[in-house]
C-alpha positions, 0 to 999 in steps of 0.5 A: 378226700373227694366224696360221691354219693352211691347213685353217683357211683352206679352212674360212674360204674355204668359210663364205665362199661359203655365206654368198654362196650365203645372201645371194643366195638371199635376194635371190631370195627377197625380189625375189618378195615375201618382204619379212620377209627384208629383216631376214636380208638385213641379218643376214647382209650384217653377217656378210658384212662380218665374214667379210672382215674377219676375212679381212684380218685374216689375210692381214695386210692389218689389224692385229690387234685385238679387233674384228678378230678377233671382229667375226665371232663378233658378226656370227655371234650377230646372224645366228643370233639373226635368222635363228631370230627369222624361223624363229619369225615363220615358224612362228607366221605358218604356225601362224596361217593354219593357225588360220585356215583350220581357222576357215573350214572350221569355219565352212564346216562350220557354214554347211553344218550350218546350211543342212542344218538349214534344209533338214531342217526345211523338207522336215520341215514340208513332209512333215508338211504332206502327211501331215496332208493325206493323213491328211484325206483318208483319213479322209475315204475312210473314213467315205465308204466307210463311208456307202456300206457303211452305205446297202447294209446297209440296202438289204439289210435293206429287201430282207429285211423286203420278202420277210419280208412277202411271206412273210406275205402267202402264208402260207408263212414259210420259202418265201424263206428261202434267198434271204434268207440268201444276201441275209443274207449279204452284209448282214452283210460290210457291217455288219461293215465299218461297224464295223470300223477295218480295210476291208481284211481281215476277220476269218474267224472273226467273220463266218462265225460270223454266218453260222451263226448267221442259218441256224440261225435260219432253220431254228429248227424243225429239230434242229441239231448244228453244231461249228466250228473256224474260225481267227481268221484274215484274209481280203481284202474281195472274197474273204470275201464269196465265201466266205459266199455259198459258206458260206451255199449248202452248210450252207442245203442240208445243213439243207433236205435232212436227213431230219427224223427224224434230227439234223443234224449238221454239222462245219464248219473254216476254217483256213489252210494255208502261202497256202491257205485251207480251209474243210471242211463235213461233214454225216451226210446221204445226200449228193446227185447234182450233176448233180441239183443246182440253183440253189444248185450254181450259185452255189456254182460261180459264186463258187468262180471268183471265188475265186484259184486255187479248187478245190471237190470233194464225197466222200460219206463217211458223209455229204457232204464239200465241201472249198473251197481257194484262195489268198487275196492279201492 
């Protein structure tokens, strides 16, 4: 007869309800649709049955015999070979829908990028589409405001060549020479643009230049001293306009009034300060009273309030000093 120690017992008695506490969690788990447990439930019923065998065996109940005795040692190596079948099945049964699931979001994400794709390329096309549609009709607006300047221009010039035969027709070549300038003044902010790519902003420097040199055309018989320092600066459409008008008055007056004995000399300065603008117009005449002053102070006024945040004043200082400031919003 085979014979255990009581510790050895107690060690046999407790394997004994961990297996059925084993076996009845695995029933439990099957019930609610683990299926693959079905294998494990075998495994460890066989194992099950060792156990009390080999408990018979000690309790003297069967003899003593190879099978008796290692049944469960057999039983053990089948449960343990099933049970770590299953936790590999398990792994990889986990390992793939974890693979799968990475495919659905990598799909998904594919899907996404694709649709996003899709969507970049259609608001692409749309946008090119309007840019092309908007750059039509700008060019269009262009050459329109184009034409328009080009029709004033000569609208101008007709206005000139009719006064130029009046002045004929009198006899007296220079008795509209100063409405011609100012008329001059205006032809030529128009005839700049319609050769200009920029509508907008006019160069300071090119337009005034032209300027000065239509009124000293004007008065080729007088003798003229003109230096300039003109910034190569831009200035916003309505406010050059303005600006020649005010330009074209001040030098016109300068020149008209010398005495014809001396040389006119003339300093003329536009530069541009933080936002302001200054233009500086000195001559080495005698100056003049402005409440005397007539037509031309006027305008000059008139359009120095068309001006941004203008201000003008006149000093006599070896000559007359006029000094223009404004801001010029761009």
């Amino acid at each position: 007869m085979f014979v255990y120690a009581p510790f050895n017992k107690m060690i046999n008695y407790t394997a004994s309800l961990s297996i059925i506490s084993l076996m009845v969690s695995a029933l439990i788990i099957y019930a609610k649709g683990n299926y693959y447990l079905k294998y494990y439930i075998f495994a460890i019923v066989l194992y099950f049955v060792s156990i009390i065998i080999f408990t018979l065996l000690l309790g003297g109940v069967l003899e003593y015999s190879f099978f008796t005795r290692y049944s469960f040692l057999f039983a053990l190596v089948v449960e343990i070979v099933v049970f770590s079948l299953m936790l590999a099945d398990r792994y990889n049964d986990m390992k793939n829908k974890q693979i799968q699931i990475q495919e659905q979001l990598i799909n998904l994400q594919n899907n996404q990028n694709r649709l996003l794709e899709e969507e970049v390329s259609k608001q692409t096309q749309n946008l090119k589409s309007a840019n092309d549609k908007l750059s039509k009709l700008v060019l269009e607006r262009e050459l329109l405001v184009k034409e328009v300047f080009h029709r004033v221009k000569n609208n101008f010039h007709m206005i000139n060549a009719f006064l130029w035969f009046e002045s004929k027709k009198e006899g007296n070549e220079n008795r509209f020479s100063e409405l011609s300038n100012r008329i001059k003044s205006m032809s030529l902010i128009h005839e700049y643009l319609c050769n200009s790519k920029d509508l907008i902003h006019i160069d300071a420097q090119v337009y005034l230049d032209e300027i000065i040199k239509t009124i000293i055309q004007t008065y080729n018989n007088k003798n003229i001293n003109i230096s300039k320092n003109i910034q190569n600066i831009n200035i916003s459409f309505d406010n050059i306009m303005s600006l020649g008008i005010i330009l074209n008055e001040i030098i016109s007056n300068s020149i008209k009034h010398h005495h014809n004995k001396t040389e006119t000399i003339l300093e003329i300065s536009c530069y541009k300060l933080d936002s302001k603008i200054i233009l500086k117009i000195k001559d080495n005449g005698d100056g003049f009273d402005e409440n005397k002053a007539g037509f031309g102070l006027k305008l000059i006024k008139d359009f120095t309030k068309k001006l941004p945040n203008a201000s003008y004043s006149f000093t006599i200082q070896d000559g007359s000093i006029f000094e223009l400031i404004f801001e010029d919003i761009l």
